[in-house]
C-alpha positions, -999 to 999 in steps of 0.1 A, spaced: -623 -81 -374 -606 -71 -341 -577 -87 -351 -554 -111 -370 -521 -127 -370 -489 -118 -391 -508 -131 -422 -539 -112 -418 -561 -142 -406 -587 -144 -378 -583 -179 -368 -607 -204 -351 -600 -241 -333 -631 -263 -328 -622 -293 -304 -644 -318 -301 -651 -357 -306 -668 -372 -334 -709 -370 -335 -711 -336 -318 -714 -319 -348 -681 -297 -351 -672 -298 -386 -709 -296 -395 -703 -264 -372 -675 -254 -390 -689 -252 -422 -717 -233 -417 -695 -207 -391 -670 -203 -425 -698 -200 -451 -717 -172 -430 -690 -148 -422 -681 -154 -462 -722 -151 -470 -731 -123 -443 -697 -104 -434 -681 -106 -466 -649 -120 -457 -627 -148 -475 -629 -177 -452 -621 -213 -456 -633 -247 -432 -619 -281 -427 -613 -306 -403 -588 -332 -391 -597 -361 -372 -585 -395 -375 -607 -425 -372 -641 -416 -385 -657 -435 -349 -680 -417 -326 -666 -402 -294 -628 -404 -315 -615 -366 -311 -620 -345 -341 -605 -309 -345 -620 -281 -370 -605 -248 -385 -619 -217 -394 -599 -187 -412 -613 -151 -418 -595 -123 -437 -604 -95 -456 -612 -94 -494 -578 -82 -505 -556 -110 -478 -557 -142 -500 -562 -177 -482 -526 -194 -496 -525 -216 -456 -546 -247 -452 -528 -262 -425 -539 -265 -390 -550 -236 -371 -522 -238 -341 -523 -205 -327 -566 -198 -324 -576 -164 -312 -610 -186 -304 -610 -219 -292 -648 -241 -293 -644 -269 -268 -673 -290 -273 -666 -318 -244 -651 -305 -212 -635 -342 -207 -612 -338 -238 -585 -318 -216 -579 -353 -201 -560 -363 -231 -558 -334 -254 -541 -300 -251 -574 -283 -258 -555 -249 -252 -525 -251 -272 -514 -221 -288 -537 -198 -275 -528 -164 -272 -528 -138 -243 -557 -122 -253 -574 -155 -269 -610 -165 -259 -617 -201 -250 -653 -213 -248 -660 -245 -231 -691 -267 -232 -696 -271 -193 -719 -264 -164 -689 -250 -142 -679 -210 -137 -651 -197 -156 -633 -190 -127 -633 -230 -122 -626 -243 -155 -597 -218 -156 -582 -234 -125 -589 -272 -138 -574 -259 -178 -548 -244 -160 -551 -216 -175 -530 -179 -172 -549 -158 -187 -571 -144 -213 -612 -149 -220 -629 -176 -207 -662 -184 -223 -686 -210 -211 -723 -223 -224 -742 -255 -209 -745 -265 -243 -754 -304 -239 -780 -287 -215 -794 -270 -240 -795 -291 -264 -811 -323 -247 -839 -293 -236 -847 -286 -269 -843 -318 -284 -812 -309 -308 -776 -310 -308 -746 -296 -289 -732 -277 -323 -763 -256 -327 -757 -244 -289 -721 -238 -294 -725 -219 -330 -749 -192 -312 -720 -188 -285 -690 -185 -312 -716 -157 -330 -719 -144 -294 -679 -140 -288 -675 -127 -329 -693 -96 -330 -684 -92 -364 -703 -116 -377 -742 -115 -380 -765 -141 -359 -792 -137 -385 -770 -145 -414 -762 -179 -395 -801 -184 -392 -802 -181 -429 -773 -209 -429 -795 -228 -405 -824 -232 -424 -808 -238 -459 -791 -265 -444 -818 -280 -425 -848 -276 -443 -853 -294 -477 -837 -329 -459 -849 -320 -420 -879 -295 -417 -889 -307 -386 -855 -302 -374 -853 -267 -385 -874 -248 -352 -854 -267 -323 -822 -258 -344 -829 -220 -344 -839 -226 -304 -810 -238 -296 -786 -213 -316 -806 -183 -298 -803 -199 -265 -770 -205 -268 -759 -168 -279 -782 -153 -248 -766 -176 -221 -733 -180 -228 -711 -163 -199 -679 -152 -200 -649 -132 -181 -615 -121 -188 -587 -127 -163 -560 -104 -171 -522 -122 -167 -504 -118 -132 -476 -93 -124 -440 -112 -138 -464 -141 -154 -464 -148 -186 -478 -172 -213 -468 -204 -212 -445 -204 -250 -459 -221 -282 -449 -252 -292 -452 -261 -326 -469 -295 -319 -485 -313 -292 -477 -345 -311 -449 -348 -333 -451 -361 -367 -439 -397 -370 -412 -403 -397 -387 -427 -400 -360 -411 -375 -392 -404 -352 -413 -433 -350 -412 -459 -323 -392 -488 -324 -406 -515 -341 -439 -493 -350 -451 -493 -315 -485 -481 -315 -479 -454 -283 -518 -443 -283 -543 -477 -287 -572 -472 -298 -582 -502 -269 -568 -516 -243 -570 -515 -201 -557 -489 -196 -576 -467 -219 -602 -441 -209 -634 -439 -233 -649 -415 -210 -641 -382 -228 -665 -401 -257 -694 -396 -234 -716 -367 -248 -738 -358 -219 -749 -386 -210 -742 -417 -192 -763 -450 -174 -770 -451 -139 -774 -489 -119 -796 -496 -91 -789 -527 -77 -817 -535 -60 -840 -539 -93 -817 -556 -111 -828 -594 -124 -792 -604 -134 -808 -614 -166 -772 -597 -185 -797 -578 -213 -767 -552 -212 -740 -566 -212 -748 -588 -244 -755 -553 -264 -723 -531 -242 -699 -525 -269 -667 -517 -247 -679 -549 -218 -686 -520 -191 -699 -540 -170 -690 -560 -139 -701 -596 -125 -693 -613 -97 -701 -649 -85 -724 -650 -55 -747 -682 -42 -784 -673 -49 -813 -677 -25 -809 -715 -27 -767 -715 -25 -769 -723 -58 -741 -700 -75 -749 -677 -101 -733 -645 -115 -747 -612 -101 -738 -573 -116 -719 -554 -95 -719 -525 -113 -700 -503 -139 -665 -498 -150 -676 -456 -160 -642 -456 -174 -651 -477 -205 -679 -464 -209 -687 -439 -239 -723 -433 -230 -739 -449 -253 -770 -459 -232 -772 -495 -252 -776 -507 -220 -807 -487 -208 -830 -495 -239 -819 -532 -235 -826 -536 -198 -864 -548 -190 -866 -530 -156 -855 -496 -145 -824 -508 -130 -803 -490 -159 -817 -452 -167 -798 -431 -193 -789 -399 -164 -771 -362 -175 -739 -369 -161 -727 -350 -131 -688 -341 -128 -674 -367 -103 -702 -395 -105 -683 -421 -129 -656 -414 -104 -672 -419 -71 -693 -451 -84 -666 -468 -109 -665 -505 -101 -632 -516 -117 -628 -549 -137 -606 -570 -118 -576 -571 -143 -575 -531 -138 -567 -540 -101 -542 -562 -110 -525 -532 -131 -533 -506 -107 
C-alpha cells in the first residue's frame, strides 16, 4: 500500500445515496484486496433510513497481515473518497477529512478542474468517471462503473481479482447480469480521468473536525426533540436522490388527464386553473417543482402521450425549468 495512517490502515469513504449500490460496492472492494492482495480488510456501512435516494456512507480498511483490524468506527479521515452522486455536496460534506494528498473521485460529467472549484477544494487528487453514463450505456449500475475507477486509483489491488468477485457474486442468482457488469467495471477503470493540484504557496488544509454532525445526547439535543433535518417538508430538497435521471414536460402534448400526478410520490407537479376552449374552467399542468423530485420517472410510464419522457439530467435544467408550488413562494 502506498500508505496508511498512524494505525497502519489504508482507508476508503464511499458517499453515496441508497439504490446506487455502494455498500454492495464496498463489499466486494474489501473482499478482493483480502482474496487477491492478501491484506486484512474489513466493510461496512452507515446510513440511516433504509429509503432510496436517503444518503448512505461505506468504509473500507486495508492493512497488512501482521496490523490487526481492532477500529470499526467510521472512516473520517479517507485517503480515497467514492462519490457516487455529484448532488450530495449540496447537503453533505462529501470531503470531510480528506487529506493533502487524498484522492477524491466523483461520479460527474464535469473536468476536475471544475468540480474542484464547485467542492471547494485546496488541494490534492481529483478523480472523475461519468459513471451514470456508463452505466445507463451498458444497461447496469453506477457501482460497477465506480468499482473499476477505485481499482483504477489503487494500484495495489488487482482488476482481475475484482472480476473474479464480479462473477461469484453475480452469476448463480443473475447470469444475464454478469457480461454488462464486467463492461461496465472495464469501462470504468479505462476512462476515468484524473489530476492532482498541488496546494498554494502559504495555503493550507482546511483542519479536521471530528464531526460534521454531532452526536445527539441529552446536553446536545434540541429543545423539545426538535427534529433539525425532516425527512419532508417545503423546504426540503429531494433532488440529490435523483440518480441520473429525471422527467422532462412538453406542454404542448399534454391532455391534462393528471396520469402523473396520481402515481408522483413527492406531488411534483404543478396545476393551475385556466378556462378551457369553451371558458369552462378546468385545471391545466404547468409544469414541475425539479426540487421534489427524486427521479423516479413514475410519471413517464404513467403518462399516455409523450408529454413526460424520462431525460439524462443535464447540470442546471431542474434549475432553469423549476416551476415552484405556490406555498414555496409564499416562504421564499
Amino acid at each position: 500500500m502506498p500508505k496508511v495512517n498512524e494505525l497502519g490502515f489504508f482507508e476508503i469513504r464511499l458517499e453515496s445515496i441508497g439504490g446506487l449500490g455502494a455498500n454492495l460496492a464496498g463489499k466486494m472492494l474489501a473482499e478482493a484486496g483480502v482474496e487477491g492482495a492478501g491484506f486484512n480488510g474489513v466493510s461496512f456501512s452507515s446510513y440511516g433510513s433504509e429509503k432510496k435516494g436517503s444518503p448512505v456512507k461505506a468504509h473500507i480498511r486495508f492493512c497488512d497481515l501482521n496490523t490487526p483490524i481492532r477500529d470499526t468506527s467510521p472512516v473520517e479521515r479517507p485517503h480515497i473518497v467514492g462519490i457516487f452522486q455529484e448532488a450530495l455536496s449540496k447537503t453533505v460534506n462529501v470531503i470531510s477529512g480528506i487529506y493533502e494528498d487524498s484522492t477524491v473521485l466523483v461520479n460527474s460529467r464535469k473536468t476536475p478542474q471544475e468540480l474542484k472549484e464547485k467542492m471547494k477544494l485546496v488541494g490534492g487528487t481529483i478523480a472523475v468517471i461519468d459513471a451514470t453514463g456508463i452505466a445507463l450505456e451498458e444497461k447496469n449500475r453506477v457501482n460497477m462503473a465506480m468499482l473499476g475507477a477505485l481499482f483504477r486509483l489503487c494500484p495495489f489491488l488487482d482488476p482481475e481479482t475484482m472480476k473474479d468477485v464480479i462473477r461469484k457474486s453475480l452469476e448463480k442468482k443473475y447470469p444475464q447480469t454478469v457480461a454488462p457488469a464486467l463492461a461496465t467495471f472495464d469501462r470504468g477503470y479505462n476512462e476515468v480521468v484524473f489530476e492532482t493540484f498541488a496546494l498554494p504557496e502559504g495555503v493550507s488544509m482546511p483542519a479536521f473536525v471530528r464531526a460534521d454532525t454531532p452526536m445527539l445526547g441529552y446536553e446536545t439535543q434540541p429543545i423539545g426533540g426538535i427534529v433539525v433535518n425532516p425527512g419532508n417538508s417545503i423546504l426540503k430538497d429531494l433532488s440529490i436522490s435523483r440518480s441520473g435521471m429525471m422527467p422532462h414536460f412538453k406542454a404542448e402534448t399534454c391532455i391534462n388527464c393528471a396520469a402523473c400526478d396520481n402515481v408522483c410520490p413527492d406531488n411534483c407537479f404543478v396545476w393551475e386553473e385556466q378556462p378551457d376552449k369553451k371558458g369552462r374552467p378546468q385545471m391545466f399542468l404547468k409544469g414541475i417543482d425539479y426540487q421534489y423530485c427524486k427521479g423516479c420517472l413514475k410519471c413517464v410510464h404513467a403518462c399516455p402521450t409523450d408529454a413526460l419522457s424520462g431525460e439524462r439530467e443535464e447540470d442546471g435544467y431542474a434549475e432553469e425549468h423549476r416551476v415552484p408550488h405556490l406555498f414555496d413562494l409564499a416562504v421564499h
